[in-house]
C-alpha positions in Angstrom: 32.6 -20.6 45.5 31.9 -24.2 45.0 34.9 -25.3 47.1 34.5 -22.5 49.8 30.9 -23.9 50.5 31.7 -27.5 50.7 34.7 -26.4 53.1 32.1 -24.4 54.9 29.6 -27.2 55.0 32.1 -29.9 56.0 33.7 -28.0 59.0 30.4 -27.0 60.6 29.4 -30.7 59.9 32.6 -31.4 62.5 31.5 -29.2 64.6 27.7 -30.3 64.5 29.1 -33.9 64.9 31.8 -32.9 68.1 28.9 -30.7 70.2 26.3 -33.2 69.0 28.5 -35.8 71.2 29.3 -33.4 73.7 25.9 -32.8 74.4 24.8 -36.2 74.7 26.4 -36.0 78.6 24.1 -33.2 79.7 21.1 -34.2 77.2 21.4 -37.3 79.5 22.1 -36.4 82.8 20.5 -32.7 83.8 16.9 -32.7 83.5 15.1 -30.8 80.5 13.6 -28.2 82.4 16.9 -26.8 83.9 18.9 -27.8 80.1 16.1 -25.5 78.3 16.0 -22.7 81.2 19.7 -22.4 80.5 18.9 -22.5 76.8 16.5 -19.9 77.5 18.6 -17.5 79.4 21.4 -17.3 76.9 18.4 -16.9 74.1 17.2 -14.0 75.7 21.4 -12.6 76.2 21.7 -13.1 72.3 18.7 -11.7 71.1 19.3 -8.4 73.4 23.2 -8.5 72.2 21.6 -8.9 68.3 19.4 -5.8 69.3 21.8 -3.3 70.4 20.4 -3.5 74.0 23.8 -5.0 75.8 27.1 -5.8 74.5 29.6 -8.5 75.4 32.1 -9.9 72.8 31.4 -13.2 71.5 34.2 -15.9 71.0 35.7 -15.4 67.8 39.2 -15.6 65.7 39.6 -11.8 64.8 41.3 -12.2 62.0 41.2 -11.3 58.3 41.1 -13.5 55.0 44.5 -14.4 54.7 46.3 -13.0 50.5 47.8 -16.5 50.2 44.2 -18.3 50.2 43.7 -17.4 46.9 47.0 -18.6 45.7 45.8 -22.2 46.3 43.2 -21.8 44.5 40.9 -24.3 44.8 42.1 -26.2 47.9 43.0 -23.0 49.4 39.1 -21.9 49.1 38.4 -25.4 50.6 40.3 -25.1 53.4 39.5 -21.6 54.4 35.7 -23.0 54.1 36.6 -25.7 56.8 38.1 -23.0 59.1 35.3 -20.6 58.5 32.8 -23.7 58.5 34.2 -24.5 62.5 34.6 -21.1 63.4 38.2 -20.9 63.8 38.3 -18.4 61.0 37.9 -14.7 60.6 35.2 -12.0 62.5 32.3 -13.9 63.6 29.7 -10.5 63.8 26.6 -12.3 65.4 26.0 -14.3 68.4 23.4 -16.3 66.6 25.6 -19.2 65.4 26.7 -19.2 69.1 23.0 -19.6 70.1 22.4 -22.9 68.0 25.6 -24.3 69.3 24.2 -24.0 72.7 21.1 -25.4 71.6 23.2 -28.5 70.0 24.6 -29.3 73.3 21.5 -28.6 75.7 18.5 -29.5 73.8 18.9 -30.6 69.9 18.5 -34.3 69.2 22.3 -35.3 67.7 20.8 -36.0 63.6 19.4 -32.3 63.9 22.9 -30.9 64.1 23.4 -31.5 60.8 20.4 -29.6 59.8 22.3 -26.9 62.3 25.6 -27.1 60.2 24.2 -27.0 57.0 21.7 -23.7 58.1 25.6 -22.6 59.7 27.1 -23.4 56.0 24.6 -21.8 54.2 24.3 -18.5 55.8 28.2 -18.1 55.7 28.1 -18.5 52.4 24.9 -16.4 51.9 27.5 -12.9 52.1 29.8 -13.8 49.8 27.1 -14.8 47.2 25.1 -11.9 47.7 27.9 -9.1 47.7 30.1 -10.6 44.8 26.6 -10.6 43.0 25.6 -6.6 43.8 28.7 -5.3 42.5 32.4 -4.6 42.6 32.3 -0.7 44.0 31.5 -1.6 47.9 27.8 -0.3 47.0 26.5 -3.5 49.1 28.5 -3.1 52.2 26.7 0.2 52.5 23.3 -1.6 51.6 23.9 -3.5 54.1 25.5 -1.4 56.8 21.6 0.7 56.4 19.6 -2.7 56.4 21.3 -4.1 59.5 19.7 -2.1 61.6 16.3 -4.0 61.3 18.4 -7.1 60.2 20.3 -8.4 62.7 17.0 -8.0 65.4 14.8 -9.7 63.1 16.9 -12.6 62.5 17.8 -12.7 65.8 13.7 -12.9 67.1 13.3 -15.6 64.1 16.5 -17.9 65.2 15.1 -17.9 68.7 11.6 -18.4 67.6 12.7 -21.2 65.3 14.8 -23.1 68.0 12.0 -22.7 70.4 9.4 -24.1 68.1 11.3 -27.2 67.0 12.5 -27.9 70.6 8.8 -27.8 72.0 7.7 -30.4 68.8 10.7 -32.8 70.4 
C-alpha cells in the first residue's frame, strides 16, 4: 500500500501542478465574479449528480485493475498509483474530484493544489485501506453499497461547502 499511495500522491501532484498552471490564464484574465459563478454552476451540477437528482457521465477511464500490476510488485503498485493518482486509471464513481479540479483552474491559488492532490491521494487510498481492513468475504462492499446512500450526498454538501469557505477566506 505504501507504494500505491505515494503513486497516488505523486500523479495527482502532476495533475495539481498542470491545472494549477492552466489556471493561472483564466485566474488572470476573466474577472472573479464570472470565474466563481462558473465555479458555482458546475458545484451545484455535482452536488445534484452526487445526490441522485440528475445524471450525466463524468470523464473517466472505465477500466479495471489490470492482473499483471501485481506481478510488478512493488513498482507495478507505484505505477498504477500514478495512473490512478491523475485519473487516467480505472472507474472514477464521483464527480467530486472533478469539482476541485474545476476549482484549481477557476479560483484556487496554484500552492493550494497541492493541498487538493494530497486530499485527491488520500481519499483514493482511503477504499483500499478501509476494505482490505473489514475483511476478505465482500462483507464491506455491501456495508458500503447501504451507507452510500447518505454518503455520497453528504460528502458531496461538505466538498462544496469546504471549497466555498476557503475560496471566500482568499
Amino acid at each position: 500500500m505504501r507504494y500505491f499511495g505515494t503513486g497516488l500522491l505523486l500523479g495527482a501532484s502532476v495533475v495539481a501542478f498542470t491545472a494549477g498552471v492552466l489556471g493561472a490564464l483564466p485566474q488572470a484574465l476573466v474577472p472573479a465574479p464570472v470565474r466563481l459563478l462558473l465555479l458555482g454552476a458546475v458545484a451545484v451540477a455535482v452536488v445534484l449528480r452526487e445526490c441522485g437528482l440528475v445524471r450525466f457521465p463524468v470523464p473517466q477511464n472505465a477500466r479495471l485493475v489490470p492482473e499483471d500490476v501485481q506481478l510488478l510488485r512493488r513498482y507495478g503498485a507505484l505505477q498504477f498509483g500514478f495512473e490512478m493518482g491523475t485519473g487516467m486509471r480505472t472507474y472514477s464513481p464521483s464527480a467530486l474530484p472533478h469539482l476541485v479540479l474545476v476549482a484549481v483552474v477557476l479560483a484556487v491559488p496554484f500552492p493550494a493544489a497541492f493541498a487538493a492532490a494530497a486530499g485527491f491521494a488520500a481519499g483514493r487510498l482511503a477504499m483500499p485501506l478501509l476494505s482490505n481492513a473489514w475483511s476478505d468475504d465482500g462483507s464491506w462492499t455491501l456495508r458500503w453499497q447501504r451507507a452510500e446512500r447518505v454518503a455520497r450526498p453528504l460528502l458531496a454538501w461538505a466538498c462544496a461547502g469546504a471549497l466555498a469557505a476557503a475560496i471566500m477566506n482568499l
